[in-house]
N, C-alpha and C positions, 0 to 999 in steps of 0.2 A: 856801700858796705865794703867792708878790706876785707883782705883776703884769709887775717885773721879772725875776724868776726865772725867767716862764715865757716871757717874751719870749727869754730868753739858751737856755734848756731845748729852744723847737723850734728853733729856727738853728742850732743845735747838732747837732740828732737830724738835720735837714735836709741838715747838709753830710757827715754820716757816710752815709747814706743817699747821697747821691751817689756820695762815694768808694769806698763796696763798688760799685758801679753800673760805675763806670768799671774802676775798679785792681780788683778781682776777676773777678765775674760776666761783667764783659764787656771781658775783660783783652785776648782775641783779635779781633783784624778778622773779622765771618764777617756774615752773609745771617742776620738775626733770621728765625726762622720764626711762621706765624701760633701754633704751639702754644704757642711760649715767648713771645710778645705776651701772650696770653693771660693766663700766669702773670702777667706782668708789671703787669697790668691790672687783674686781682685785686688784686694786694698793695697797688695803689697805690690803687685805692678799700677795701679795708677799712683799710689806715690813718687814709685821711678818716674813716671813720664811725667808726670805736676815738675818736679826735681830735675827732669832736662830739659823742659821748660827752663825753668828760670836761668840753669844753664846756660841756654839760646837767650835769652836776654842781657845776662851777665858776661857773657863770654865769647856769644857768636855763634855762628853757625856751624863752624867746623871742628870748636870742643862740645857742641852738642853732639852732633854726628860721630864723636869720638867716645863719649859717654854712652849711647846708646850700641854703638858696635861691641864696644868694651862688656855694656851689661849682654846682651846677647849673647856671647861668648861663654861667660859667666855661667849666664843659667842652665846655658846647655850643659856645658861639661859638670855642671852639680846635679841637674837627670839624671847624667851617667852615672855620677858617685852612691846616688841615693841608692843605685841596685844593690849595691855594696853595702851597704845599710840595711838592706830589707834581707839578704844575707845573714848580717849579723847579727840581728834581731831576731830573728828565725833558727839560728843556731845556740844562741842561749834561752832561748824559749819565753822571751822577756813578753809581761802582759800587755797587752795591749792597750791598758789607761797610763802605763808608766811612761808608753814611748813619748810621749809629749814631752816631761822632764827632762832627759836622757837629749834629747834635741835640744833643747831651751839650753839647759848650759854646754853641749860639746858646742854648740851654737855660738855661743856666750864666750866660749876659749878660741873660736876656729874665728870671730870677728880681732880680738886680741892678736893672734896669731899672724894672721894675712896683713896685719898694720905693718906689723914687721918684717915680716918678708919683702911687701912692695917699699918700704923704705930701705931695706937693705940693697932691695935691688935696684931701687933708683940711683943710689951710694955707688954701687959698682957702674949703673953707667956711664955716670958722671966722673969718675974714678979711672976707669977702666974701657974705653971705647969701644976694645977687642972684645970683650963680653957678649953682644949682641950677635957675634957669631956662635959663641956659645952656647946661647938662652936660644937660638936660633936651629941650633942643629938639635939641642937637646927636643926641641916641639917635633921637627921631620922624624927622627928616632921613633919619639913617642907615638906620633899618629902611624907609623909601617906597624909599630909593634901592636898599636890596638887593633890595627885593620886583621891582624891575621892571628891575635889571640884569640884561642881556641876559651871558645864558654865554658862547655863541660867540664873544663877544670875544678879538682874539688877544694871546697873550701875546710880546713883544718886551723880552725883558726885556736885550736889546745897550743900550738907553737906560734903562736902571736907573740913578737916581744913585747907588746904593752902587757898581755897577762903573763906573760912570765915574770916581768920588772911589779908586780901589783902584788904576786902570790911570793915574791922575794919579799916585798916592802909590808905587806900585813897580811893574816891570817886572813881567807877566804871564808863566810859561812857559804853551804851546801844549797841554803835554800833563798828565796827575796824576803826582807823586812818592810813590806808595804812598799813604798816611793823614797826609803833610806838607803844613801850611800855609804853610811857609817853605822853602826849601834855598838852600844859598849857590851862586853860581855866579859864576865868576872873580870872587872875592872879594868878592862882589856879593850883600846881599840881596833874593832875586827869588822873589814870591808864587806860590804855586802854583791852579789851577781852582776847589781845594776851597775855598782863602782867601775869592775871590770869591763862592762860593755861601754862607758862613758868614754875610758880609756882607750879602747879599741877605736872609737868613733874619732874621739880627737889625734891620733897615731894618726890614721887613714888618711884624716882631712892635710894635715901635713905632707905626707905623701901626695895627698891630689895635689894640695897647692903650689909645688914643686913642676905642676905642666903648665895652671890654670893662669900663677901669678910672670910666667914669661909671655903666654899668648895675649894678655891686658897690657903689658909691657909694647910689646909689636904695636898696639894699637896709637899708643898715647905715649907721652913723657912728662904731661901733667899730673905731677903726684897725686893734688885731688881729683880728678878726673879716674886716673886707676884706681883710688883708695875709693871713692862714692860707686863705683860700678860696680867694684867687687863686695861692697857693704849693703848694696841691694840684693844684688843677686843673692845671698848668701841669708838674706832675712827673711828670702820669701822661703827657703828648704823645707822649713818643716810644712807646712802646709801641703805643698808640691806632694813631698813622701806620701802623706795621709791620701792624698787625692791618685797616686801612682797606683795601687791596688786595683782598682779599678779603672785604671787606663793602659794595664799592659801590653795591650796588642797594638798602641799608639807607636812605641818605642822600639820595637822589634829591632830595627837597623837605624837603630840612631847612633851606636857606636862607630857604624861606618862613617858615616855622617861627620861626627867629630872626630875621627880619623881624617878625615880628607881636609878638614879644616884646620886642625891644627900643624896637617904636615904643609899647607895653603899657608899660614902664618910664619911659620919655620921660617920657608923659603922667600917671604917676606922681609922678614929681618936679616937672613943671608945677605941677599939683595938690592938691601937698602943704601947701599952706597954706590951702587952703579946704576940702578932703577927702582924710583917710589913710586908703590901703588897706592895711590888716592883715597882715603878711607869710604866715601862712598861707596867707588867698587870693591871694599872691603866686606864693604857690610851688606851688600847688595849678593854676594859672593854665600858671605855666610846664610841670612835668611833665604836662598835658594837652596843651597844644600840639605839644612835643617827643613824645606817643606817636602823638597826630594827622598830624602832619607825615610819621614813619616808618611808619605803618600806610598811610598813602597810596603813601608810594614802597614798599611791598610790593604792592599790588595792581594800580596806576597803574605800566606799562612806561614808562621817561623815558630816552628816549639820554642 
C-alpha cells in the first residue's frame, strides 16, 4: 500500500467513524453515562493500538514506538485541557444532553485545525532548522509556567475573546434553543448560548495546540505519524470528559506530571543536535511520570 493510499484509507475510516458517532450511536440528546464513556474509551484506544499495529508492520519498530510516545503525550495534555472544558461548561450552565454536540463538532474543528498547524509546522522545520530551538524552549517555558500556575485562579470567561468576537458578530439570545446553534428570530439570524461555548472550546483548543502540536513535533518528523497520533488522541476526548466527573481524584497532580514532561521534551529538542534521546527512553520517561503523578493524587488528598 503507498503512502498515499494510506493517507486517503485513515481520513476515510476517520470521517465514517464520526458519522456513526454522530448520525447513529448518538442520534438522541441524552446525559452520556460514566458506563457507556467507558465503552467509548475502549474502542477509541484499542483502535490506536490495532493502528500501531499495522504501523509496526508497515513501518517498523521505531515509527511504532514513535506513534505511540506521540499518542501518550497526546492524551495526556487533552486530560489537562478537558478541566478547562468542564470549566466552561459549568460557567455557562450548558445541559448536560447538549455537551455531547458541543464536543462532536469543536471536535470536528479542533481535528481540521491540528492538520494545519502539524503541517505548518513540519513547513517550518524543513524550512527553518533554527525553529526546533524555538518550539523547544517554547514546551520548557510552558511546563515552569504550569508547574507553578496557581489553580484558584478565576475563570471570567465574560472577557473571552471568542465571546466578545460572537456577541460583535450576531446578536446573542439570553436563553438555549434545544441543541441549536443558530434560530432565526424576526427574520433575523440570532446565536444561541451553546454557539458561544462552541467558540470558546474551539479558541481554547488553539491555544492548547500551540504546547501539544511542538511536543509531537520532539517526537517524530513523520508527518503521518504526528498527524495519526494527534487524530487519535483527540477522538477519544469526548468520552474521556464524560468519564472525568467521576474520576477526579485520579488527576489531582497530573498537571505536575505534564509540566515535567513537557519541560523533559523542551530540553529535548534544545538538545537535539548535540545529544539524541532515543524514543524508547522517551516514552519510557513519559508513562513513569504520568503513573507517578496519578499514584500521587491517589494517596496525597488535593482539594
Amino acid at each position: 500500500m503507498t503512502e498515499i493510499t494510506f493517507w486517503i484509507a485513515f481520513n476515510a475510516f476517520i470521517l465514517l467513524m464520526l458519522a456513526l458517532d454522530l448520525g447513529v450511536f448518538q442520534k438522541k440528546e441524552k446525559t452520556i453515562t460514566l458506563k457507556e464513556s467507558f465503552r467509548w474509551i475502549a474502542l477509541w484506544v484499542s483502535l490506536a493500538m490495532v493502528f500501531n499495529a499495522i504501523v509496526y508492520y508497515w513501518k517498523g519498530e521505531a515509527k511504532a514506538m514513535e506513534f505511540l510516545t506521540g499518542y501518550l503525550i497526546e492524551m495526556s495534555l487533552s486530560v489537562d485541557n478537558l478541566f478547562v472544558f468542564i470549566v466552561i461548561f459549568s460557567y455557562f450552565d450548558v445541559p448536560k444532553k447538549y455537551e455531547h454536540r458541543v464536543l462532536f463538532w469543536g471536535i470536528l474543528a479542533a481535528l481540521v485545525l491540528r492538520g494545519l498547524f502539524i503541517f505548518t509546522g513540519m513547513a517550518l522545520f524543513q524550512k527553518f532548522t533554527w525553529m526546533i530551538y524555538v518550539f523547544g524552549a517554547i514546551l520548557i517555558y510552558t511546563g515552569v509556567k504550569m508547574f507553578f500556575h496557581k489553580e484558584e485562579e478565576e475563570h471570567n470567561l465574560s472577557d473571552n475573546f471568542a465571546v466578545k468576537l460572537c456577541r460583535k458578530l450576531f446578536p446573542v439570545t439570553a436563553e438555549y434553543h434545544g441543541d441549536k446553534f443558530f434560530i432565526k428570530k424576526n427574520h433575523q439570524l440570532v446565536a444561541t448560548p451553546l454557539f458561544l461555548v462552541l467558540m470558546v472550546i474551539n479558541i481554547t483548543d488553539i491555544v492548547f495546540a500551540l504546547d501539544s502540536i511542538p511536543a509531537v513535533l520532539a517526537i517524530s518528523k513523520d508527518t503521518f505519524i504526528v498527524y495519526t497520533s494527534n487524530i487519535f488522541a483527540i477522538l477519544g476526548l469526548r468520552s474521556i470528559y464524560f468519564a472525568l466527573s467521576g474520576m477526579m481524584h485520579l488527576f489531582g497532580y497530573l498537571k505536575y506530571g505534564l509540566a515535567v514532561i513537557l519541560s523533559f521534551v523542551g530540553l529535548k529538542m534544545v538538545i537535539s543536535d548535540f545529544y539524541h534521546i532515543e524514543t524508547m527512553w522517551t516514552l519510557a520517561f513519559v508513562i513513569s511520570v504520568l503513573a507517578l503523578s496519578m499514584f500521587l493524587s491517589l494517596i496525597i488528598k488535593k482539594k
